[in-house]
N, C-alpha and C positions, 0 to 999 in steps of 0.2 A: 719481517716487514709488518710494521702496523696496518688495523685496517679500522676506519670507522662505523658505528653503529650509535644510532639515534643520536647524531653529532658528536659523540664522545670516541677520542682515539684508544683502544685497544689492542694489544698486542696479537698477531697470527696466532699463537697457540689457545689463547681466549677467545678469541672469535671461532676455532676451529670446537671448541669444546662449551661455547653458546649453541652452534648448529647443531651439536650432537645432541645437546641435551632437549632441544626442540624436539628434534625427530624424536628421541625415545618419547617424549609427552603426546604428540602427535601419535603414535605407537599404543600409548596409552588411552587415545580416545579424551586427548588434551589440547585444548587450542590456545597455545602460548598468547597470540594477539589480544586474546581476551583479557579484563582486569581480575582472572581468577590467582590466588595465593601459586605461586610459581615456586619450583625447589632448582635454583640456581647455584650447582656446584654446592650442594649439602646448606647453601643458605636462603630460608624460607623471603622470598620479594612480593609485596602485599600492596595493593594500588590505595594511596592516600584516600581518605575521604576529602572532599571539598567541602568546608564551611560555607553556611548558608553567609549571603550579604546581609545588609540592612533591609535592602528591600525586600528579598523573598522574605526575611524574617514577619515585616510587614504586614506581607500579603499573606502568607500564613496566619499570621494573629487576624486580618480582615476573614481572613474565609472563615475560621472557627465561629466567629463573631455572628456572620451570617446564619451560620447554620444554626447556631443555638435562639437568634432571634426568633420571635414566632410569631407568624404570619395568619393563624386564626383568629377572622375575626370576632368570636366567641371569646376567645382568651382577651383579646385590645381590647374590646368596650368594656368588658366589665375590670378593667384596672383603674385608678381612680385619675382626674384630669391631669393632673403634674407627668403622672407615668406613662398618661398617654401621649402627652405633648415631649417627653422624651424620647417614647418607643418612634415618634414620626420623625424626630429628628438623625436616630441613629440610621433609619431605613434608607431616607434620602440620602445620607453620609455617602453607605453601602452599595444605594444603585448608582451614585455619580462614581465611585471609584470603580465598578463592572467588574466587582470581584464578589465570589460567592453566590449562592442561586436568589439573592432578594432580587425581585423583578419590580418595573415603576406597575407594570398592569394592578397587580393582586395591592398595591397599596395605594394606588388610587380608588379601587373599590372598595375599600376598606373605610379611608376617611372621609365618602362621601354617602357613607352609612349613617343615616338620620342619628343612631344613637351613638355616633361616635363625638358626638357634639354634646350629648346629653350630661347634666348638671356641669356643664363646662363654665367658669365664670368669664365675665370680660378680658380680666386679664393674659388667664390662659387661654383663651379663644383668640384674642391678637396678637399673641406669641405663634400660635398654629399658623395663621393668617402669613403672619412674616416670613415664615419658613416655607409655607408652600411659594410662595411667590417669588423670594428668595432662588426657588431651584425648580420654578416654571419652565425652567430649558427642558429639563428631566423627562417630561409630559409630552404626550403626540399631543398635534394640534387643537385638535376635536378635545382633549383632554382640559390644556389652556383654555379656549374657549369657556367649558363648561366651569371651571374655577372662578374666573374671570366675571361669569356671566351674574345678573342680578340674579336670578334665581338660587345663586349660590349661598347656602348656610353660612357661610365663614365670612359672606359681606354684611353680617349682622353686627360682624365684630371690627367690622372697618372705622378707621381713627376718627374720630369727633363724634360719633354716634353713640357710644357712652356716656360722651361727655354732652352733649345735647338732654340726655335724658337726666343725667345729673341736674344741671341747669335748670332745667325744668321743673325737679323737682325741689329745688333751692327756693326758686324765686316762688312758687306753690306756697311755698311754708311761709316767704317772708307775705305774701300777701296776706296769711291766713293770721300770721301772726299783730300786722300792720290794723287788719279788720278788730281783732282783738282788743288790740290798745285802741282804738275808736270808741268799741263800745263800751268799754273800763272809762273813756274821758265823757263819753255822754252821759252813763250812770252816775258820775262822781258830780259833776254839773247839776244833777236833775237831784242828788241829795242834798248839795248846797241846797238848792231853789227852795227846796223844802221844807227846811231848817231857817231861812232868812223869813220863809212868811210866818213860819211859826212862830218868831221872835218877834213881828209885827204885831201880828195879834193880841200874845203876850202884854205888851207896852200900850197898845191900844185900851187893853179891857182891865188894866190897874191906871 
């Protein structure tokens, strides 16, 4: 008479000499239940590994990523602005996925370290700007706020305020330049004047 095990039909004399072979392992200080290499009737049954998915694959490559990132900030300030403005974008990446130990704390105190702005240009400065703000969810309140706030380094680099200063220094030059050509046309005047009474005279005293 057949009998089934682990939904597969087997025959009574198979099944009679699955239980036996238990017991002997059990006997042996073997817990067949377990995924250990089993000797089933002189053939060795070995529990499959499972392939990672996509996503643990992922989240594997995210955690390595974290750990190797480095969170002193000794080592950040002193890499040069581009690399810094990369290292903030992968951190943020890392703490919105919540994988790996980068925390928002240790890198908010990080980029709100005077010299982590230091020789930053405009440009890089409102690429920083965009990205913290960009992922202000990220941030406790108090955090937001503080970003947010005038006091903040990074609203130095707020849009139009470079260019205000550019401007500035535009229209500066064209006055300087404007003043320039004035006094180039009242010099060139005041040589004519010159030159005409000397020609009078000239014509007067022959």
């Amino acid at each position: 008479m057949a009998s089934f095990s682990s939904g597969v039909m087997i025959s009574k004399s198979e099944a009679d000499r699955r239980k036996g072979d238990e017991m002997r392992l059990r006997k042996q200080g073997i817990d067949p239940s377990r995924g250990e290499d089993l000797a089933w009737g002189g053939a060795v049954v070995s529990r499959r590994q499972r392939r990672q998915t996509r996503v643990e694959k992922e989240a594997e490559k995210d955690r390595e990523e974290a750990e190797a990132l480095p969170m002193e900030p000794g080592q950040i300030i002193t890499k040069r602005p581009e690399a810094r403005l990369k290292w903030l974008q992968r951190a943020l990446m890392l703490v919105s996925k919540g994988r790996g130990p980068v925390q928002i704390g240790p890198v908010y105190d990080i980029v709100t370290q005077s010299k982590f702005l230091s020789g930053v240009s405009h440009g890089i400065g409102s690429q920083m700007r965009a990205v913290l703000l960009a992922n202000l969810h990220l941030f406790s309140n108090k955090q937001q706020k503080a970003l947010q706030s005038e006091s903040s380094r990074f609203n130095s680099f707020a849009s139009g305020k470079g260019d205000d200063s550019e401007d500035s220094t535009s229209k500066s030059s064209a006055r300087r330049l404007a003043a320039s050509s004035g006094r180039r046309r009242l010099a060139s005047r005041s040589r004519g004047g010159s030159r005409r009474r000397r020609r009078r005279r000239r014509t007067a005293t022959s």
